[in-house]
C-alpha positions as CSV (number, residue, x, y, z in Angstrom):
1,X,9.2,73.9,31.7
2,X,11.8,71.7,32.3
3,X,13.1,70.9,36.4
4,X,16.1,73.4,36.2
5,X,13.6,76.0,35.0
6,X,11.9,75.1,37.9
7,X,14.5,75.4,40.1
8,X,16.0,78.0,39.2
9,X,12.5,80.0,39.3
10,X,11.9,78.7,43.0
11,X,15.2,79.8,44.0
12,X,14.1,83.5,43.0
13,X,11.2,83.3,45.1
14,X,13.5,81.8,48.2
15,X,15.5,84.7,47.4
16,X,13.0,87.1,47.3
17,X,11.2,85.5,50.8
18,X,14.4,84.8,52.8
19,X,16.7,87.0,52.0
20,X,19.1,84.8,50.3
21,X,20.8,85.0,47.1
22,X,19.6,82.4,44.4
23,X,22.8,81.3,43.6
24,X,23.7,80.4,47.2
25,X,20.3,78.0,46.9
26,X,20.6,73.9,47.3
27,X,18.1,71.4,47.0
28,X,19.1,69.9,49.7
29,X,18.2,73.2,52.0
30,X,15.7,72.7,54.5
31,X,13.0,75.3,54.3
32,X,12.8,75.2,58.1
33,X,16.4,74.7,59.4
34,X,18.3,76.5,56.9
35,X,16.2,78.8,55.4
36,X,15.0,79.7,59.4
37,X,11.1,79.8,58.3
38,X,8.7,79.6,60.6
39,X,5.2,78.2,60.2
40,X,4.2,81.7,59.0
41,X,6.8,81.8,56.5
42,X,6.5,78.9,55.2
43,X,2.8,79.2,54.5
44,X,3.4,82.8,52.6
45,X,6.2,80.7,50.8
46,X,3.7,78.3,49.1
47,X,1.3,80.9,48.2
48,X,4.0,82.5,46.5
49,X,5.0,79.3,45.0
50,X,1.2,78.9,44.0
51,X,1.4,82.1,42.6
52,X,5.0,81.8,40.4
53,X,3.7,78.6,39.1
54,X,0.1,79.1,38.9
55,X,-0.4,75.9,40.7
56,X,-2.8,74.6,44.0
57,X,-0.7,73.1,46.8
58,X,-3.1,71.7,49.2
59,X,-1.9,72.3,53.1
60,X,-1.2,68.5,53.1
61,X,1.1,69.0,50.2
62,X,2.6,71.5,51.5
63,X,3.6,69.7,54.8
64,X,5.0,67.0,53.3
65,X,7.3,70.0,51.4
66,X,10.2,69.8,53.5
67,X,13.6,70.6,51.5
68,X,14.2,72.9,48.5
69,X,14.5,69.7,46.1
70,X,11.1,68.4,47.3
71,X,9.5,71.8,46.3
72,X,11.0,71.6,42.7
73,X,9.6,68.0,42.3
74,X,6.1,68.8,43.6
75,X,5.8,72.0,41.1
76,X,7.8,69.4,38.4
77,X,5.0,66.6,38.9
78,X,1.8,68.9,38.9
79,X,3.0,71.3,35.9
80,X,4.1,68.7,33.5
């Protein structure tokens, strides 16, 4: 799968979690500032990261997750 593949499936799972079209997603959007999630949200995000990718993110992974672009290089480093 190659990164834009990757991006462009984590922006359909922003868009379907945040209520934001995936054409108006950056990888330079914050998750918390821009996207507005809260701790909750956030936490349902990964899973359904997890579960687009069929990947683990451990909670310390997914702390360190902090922009769009940072999500699409963690999934681009454990997939390939």
């Amino acid at each position: 799968m190659t990164r834009e593949e990757i991006f462009n499936k984590v922006a359909e799972v922003i868009a379907n979690h945040f209520e934001v079209a995936a054409d108006q997603v950056k990888e330079s959007m914050s998750i918390k500032d821009d996207l507005n999630a809260d701790s909750i949200s956030v936490m349902e995000f990964v899973l359904e990261l997890e579960e687009a990718f069929g990947t683990e993110i451990s909670d310390e992974d997914a702390e360190k997750i902090q922009t769009v672009g940072a999500a699409v290089d963690y999934i681009d480093s454990h997939l390939n």
